[in-house]
C-alpha positions as CSV (number, residue, x, y, z in Angstrom):
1,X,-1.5,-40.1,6.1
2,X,-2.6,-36.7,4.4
3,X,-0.8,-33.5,5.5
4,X,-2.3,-31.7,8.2
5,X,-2.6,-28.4,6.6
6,X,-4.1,-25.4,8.8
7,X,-7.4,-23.3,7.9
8,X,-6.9,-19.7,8.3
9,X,-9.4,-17.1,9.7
10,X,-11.0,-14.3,7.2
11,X,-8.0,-12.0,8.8
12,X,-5.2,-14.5,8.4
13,X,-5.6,-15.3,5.0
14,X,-6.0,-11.9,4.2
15,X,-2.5,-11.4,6.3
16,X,-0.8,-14.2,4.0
17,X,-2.0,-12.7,0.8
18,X,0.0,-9.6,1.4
19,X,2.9,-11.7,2.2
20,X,2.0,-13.8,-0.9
21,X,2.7,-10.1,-2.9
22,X,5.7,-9.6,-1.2
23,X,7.3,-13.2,-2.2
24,X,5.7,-13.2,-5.3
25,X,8.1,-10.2,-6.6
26,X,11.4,-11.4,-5.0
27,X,10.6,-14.5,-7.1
28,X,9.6,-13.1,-10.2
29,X,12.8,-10.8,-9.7
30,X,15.1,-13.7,-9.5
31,X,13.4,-15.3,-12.8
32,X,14.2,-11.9,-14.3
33,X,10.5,-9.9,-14.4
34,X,8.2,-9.1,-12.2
35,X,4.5,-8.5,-13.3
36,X,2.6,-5.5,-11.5
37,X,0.0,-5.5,-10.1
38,X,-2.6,-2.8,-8.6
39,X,-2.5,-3.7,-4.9
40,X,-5.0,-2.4,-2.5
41,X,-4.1,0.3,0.7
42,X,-0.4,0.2,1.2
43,X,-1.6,1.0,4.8
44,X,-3.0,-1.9,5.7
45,X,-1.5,-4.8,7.4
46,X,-3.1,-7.3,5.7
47,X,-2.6,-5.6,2.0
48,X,-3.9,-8.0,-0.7
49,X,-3.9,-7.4,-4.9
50,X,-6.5,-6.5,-7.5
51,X,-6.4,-7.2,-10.8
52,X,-4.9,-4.8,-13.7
53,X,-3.2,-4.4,-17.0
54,X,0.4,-4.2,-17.4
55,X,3.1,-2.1,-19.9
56,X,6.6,-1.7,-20.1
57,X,6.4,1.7,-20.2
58,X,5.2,4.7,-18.4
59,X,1.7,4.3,-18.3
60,X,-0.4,7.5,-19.9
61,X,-3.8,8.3,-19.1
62,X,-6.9,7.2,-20.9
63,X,-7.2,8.2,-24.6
64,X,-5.2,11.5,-25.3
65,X,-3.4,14.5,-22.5
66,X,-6.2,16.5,-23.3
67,X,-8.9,13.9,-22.5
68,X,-7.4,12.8,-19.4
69,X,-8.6,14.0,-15.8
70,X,-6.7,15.8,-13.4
71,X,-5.9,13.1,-11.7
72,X,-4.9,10.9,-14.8
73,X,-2.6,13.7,-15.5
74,X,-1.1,14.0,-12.6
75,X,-0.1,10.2,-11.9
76,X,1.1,9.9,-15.4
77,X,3.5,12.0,-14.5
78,X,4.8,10.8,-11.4
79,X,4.8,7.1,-13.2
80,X,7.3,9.1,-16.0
81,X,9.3,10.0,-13.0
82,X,9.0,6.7,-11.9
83,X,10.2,5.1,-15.1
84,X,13.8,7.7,-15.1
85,X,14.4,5.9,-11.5
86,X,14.0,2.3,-13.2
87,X,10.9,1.1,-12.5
88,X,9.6,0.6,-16.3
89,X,7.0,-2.0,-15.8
90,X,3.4,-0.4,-14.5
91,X,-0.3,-1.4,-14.2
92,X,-3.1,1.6,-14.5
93,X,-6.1,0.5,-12.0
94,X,-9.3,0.3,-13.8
95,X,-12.5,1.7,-12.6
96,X,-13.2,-1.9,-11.2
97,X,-10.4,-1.5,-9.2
98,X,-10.9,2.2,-7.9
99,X,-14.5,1.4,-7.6
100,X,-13.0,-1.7,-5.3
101,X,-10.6,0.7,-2.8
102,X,-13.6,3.2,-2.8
103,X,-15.1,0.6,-0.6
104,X,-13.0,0.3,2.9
105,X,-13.2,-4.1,3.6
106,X,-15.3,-4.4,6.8
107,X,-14.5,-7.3,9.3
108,X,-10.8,-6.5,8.9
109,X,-9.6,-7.5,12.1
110,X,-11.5,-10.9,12.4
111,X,-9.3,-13.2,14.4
112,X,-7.1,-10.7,15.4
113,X,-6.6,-9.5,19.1
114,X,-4.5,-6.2,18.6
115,X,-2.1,-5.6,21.8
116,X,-2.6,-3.1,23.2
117,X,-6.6,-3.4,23.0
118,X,-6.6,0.4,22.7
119,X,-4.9,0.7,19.2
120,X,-7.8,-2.2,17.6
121,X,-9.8,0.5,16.1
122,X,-7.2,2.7,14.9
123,X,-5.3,-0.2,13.0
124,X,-8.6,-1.4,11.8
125,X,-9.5,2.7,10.5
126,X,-6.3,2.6,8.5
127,X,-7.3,0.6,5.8
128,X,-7.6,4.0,3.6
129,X,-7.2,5.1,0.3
130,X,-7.4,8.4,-1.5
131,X,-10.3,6.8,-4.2
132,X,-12.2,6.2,-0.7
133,X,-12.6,10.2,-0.9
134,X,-15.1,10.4,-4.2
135,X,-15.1,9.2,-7.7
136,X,-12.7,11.6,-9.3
137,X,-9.5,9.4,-9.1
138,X,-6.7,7.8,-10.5
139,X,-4.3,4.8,-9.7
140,X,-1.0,3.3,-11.6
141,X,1.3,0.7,-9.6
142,X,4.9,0.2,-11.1
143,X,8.0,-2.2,-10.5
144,X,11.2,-2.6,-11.9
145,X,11.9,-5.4,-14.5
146,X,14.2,-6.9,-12.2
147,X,13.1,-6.3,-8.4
148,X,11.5,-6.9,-5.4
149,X,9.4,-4.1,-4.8
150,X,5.5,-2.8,-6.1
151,X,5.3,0.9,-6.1
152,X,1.9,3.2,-6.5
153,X,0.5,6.9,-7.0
154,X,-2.7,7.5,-6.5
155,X,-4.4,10.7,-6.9
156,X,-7.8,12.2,-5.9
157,X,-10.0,15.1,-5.2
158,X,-10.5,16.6,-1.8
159,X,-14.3,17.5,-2.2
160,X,-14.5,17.6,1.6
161,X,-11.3,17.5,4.0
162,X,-13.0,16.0,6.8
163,X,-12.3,12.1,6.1
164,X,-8.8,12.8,5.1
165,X,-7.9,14.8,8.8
166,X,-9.3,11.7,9.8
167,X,-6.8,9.8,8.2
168,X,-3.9,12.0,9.2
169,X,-4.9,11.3,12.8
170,X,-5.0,8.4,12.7
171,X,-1.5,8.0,11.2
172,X,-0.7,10.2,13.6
173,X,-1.8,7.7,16.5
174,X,-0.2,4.6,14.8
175,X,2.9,7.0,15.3
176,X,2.6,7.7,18.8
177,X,0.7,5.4,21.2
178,X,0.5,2.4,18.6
179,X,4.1,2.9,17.0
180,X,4.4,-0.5,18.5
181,X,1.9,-3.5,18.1
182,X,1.7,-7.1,18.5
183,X,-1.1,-8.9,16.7
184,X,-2.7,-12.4,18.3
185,X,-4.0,-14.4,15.1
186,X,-5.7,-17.4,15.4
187,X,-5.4,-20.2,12.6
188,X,-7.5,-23.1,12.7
189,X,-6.3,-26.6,11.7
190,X,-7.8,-29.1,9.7
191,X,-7.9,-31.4,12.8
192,X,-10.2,-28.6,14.8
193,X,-7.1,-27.1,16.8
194,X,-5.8,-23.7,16.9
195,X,-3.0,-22.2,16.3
196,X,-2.1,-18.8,18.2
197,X,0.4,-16.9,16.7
198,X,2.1,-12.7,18.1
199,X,2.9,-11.1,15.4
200,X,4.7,-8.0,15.6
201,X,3.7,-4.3,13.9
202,X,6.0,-1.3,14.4
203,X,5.3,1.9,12.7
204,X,7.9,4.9,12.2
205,X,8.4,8.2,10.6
206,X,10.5,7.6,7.3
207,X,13.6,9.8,6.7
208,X,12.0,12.0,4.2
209,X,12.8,16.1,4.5
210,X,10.6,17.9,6.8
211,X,7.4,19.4,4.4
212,X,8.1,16.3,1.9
213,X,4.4,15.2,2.7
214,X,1.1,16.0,5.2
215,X,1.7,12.5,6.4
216,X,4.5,9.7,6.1
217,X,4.7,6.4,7.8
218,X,6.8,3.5,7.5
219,X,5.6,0.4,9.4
220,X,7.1,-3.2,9.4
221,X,4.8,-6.2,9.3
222,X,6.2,-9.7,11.1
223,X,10.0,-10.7,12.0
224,X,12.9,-11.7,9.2
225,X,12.2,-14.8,7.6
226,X,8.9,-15.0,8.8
227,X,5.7,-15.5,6.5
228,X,4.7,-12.3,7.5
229,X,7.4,-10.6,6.8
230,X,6.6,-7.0,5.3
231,X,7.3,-3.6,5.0
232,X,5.4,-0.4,3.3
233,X,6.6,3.3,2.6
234,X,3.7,5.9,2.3
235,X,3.8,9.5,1.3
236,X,0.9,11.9,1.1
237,X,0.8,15.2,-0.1
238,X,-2.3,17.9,-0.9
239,X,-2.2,20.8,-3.6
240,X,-4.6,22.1,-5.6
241,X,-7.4,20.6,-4.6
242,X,-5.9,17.1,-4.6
243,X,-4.4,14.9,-2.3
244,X,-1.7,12.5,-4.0
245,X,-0.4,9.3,-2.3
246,X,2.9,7.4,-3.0
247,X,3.9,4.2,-1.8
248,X,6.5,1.1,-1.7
249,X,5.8,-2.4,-0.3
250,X,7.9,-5.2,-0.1
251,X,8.8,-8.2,1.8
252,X,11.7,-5.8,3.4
253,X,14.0,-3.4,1.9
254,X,11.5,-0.6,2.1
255,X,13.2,1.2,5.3
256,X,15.9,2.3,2.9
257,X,17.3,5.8,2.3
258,X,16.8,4.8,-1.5
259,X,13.4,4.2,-1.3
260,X,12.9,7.5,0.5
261,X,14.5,9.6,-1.8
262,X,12.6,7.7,-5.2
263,X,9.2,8.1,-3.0
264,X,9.8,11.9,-3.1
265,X,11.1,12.3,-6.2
266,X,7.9,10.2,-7.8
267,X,5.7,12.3,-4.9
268,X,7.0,15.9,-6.5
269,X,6.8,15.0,-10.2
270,X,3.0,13.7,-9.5
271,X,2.2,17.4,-7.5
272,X,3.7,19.3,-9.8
273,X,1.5,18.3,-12.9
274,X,-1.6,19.2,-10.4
275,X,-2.3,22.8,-10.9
């Protein structure tokens, strides 16, 4: 008799592919490497990956310092920082893939019944990156050889500040009122049936130092040894100009004081090369 293997909705398979990330690099750290890869919005429940080209070392910006961007710059030299703290592998997005976070996914929440009903829209608004702000942008994701954790900076210019308040409230409410979520996803079986599943969501303030960044949040997807298990870190900062995001995601670990304290230092390094 063939296996009875269940069909997902849009939302659910989206949910697994961030796991799949997650898994992916505890494996490839017990084998002894893992590959990096540009994810999309560290915010995002269902996080999934994009495509990109890898190095084993800090990864510079395009063509010579004096040809790169601003932004280019400036995440160069948070991924230098990066690579002091041991995380030597990296991945610079290409403008496919900034081009592909400059669009926010619609229909994200497809299958989904968010509990309570009231926080639905502002989990569904947090699928945000900084490239969604304008073209002038730039993205490197890094890992350690050895490890179970996908790091990013991403850097961008604040041409007008209005969508990124936006974000900050909305962090804000994922904070406050939503700090503490249960998700209903539906997954239909082969046989026609469904499958309900509650997953949880809980969202915190990381232990960073007070002025570290304009917004910080630290939310865990799913319960241990579940296959939704995940965490993310995410840092953002403005100066200049700029706004600069720095984030961790991981199947769990990310709640870590060590993770808090590379996130800044990586954070800092990436500001300060922003003038």
């Amino acid at each position: 008799m063939a296996a009875n293997h269940p069909k997902t909705t849009t939302a659910a398979r989206a949910a697994a592919a961030a796991l799949t990330l997650g898994a992916g690099l505890l494996l490839a750290g017990c084998a002894g490497g893992a590959e990096p890869v540009a994810t999309a919005d560290p915010h995002d429940w269902r996080t999934g990956q994009a495509p990109a080209s890898s190095s084993a070392a800090p990864a510079p910006a395009s063509g010579s310092v004096e040809d790169a961007t601003p932004e280019e710059y400036a995440v160069a030299a948070g991924i230098v920082e990066a690579y002091t703290l041991g995380f030597t592998q990296s991945a610079k997005a290409s403008a496919a893939d900034l081009a592909a976070l400059r669009e926010p996914a619609t229909d994200t929440l497809e299958g989904v019944v968010v509990i309570p009903s009231t926080c639905q829209n502002v989990l569904e608004g947090l699928n945000w990156s900084p490239a969604q702000l304008g073209e002038d942008a730039a993205r490197t994701d890094f890992t350690p050889e050895k490890g179970n954790i996908t790091g990013s900076i991403e850097v961008a210019k604040v041409p007008e500040r209005s969508r990124l308040e936006a974000h900050y409230a909305l962090v804000e409410e994922l904070l406050g009122s939503c700090s503490n979520l249960r998700m209903n996803i539906q997954t239909e079986n082969a046989d026609g049936s469904t499958t309900s599943e509650t997953v949880p969501l809980k969202s915190e303030a990381p232990a960073v130092a007070q002025g570290t960044a304009d917004s910080a949040l630290l939310w865990t997807r799913g319960t241990q040894g579940s296959r939704w298990q995940q965490q993310s870190l995410v840092l953002i900062k403005e100066k200049g100009g700029h706004v600069a995001m720095v984030s961790f995601i991981a199947a769990s670990g990310v709640d870590a004081a060590e993770v808090a304290t590379i996130a800044t230092g990586v954070l800092n390094a990436t500001l300060a090369a922003l003038e």
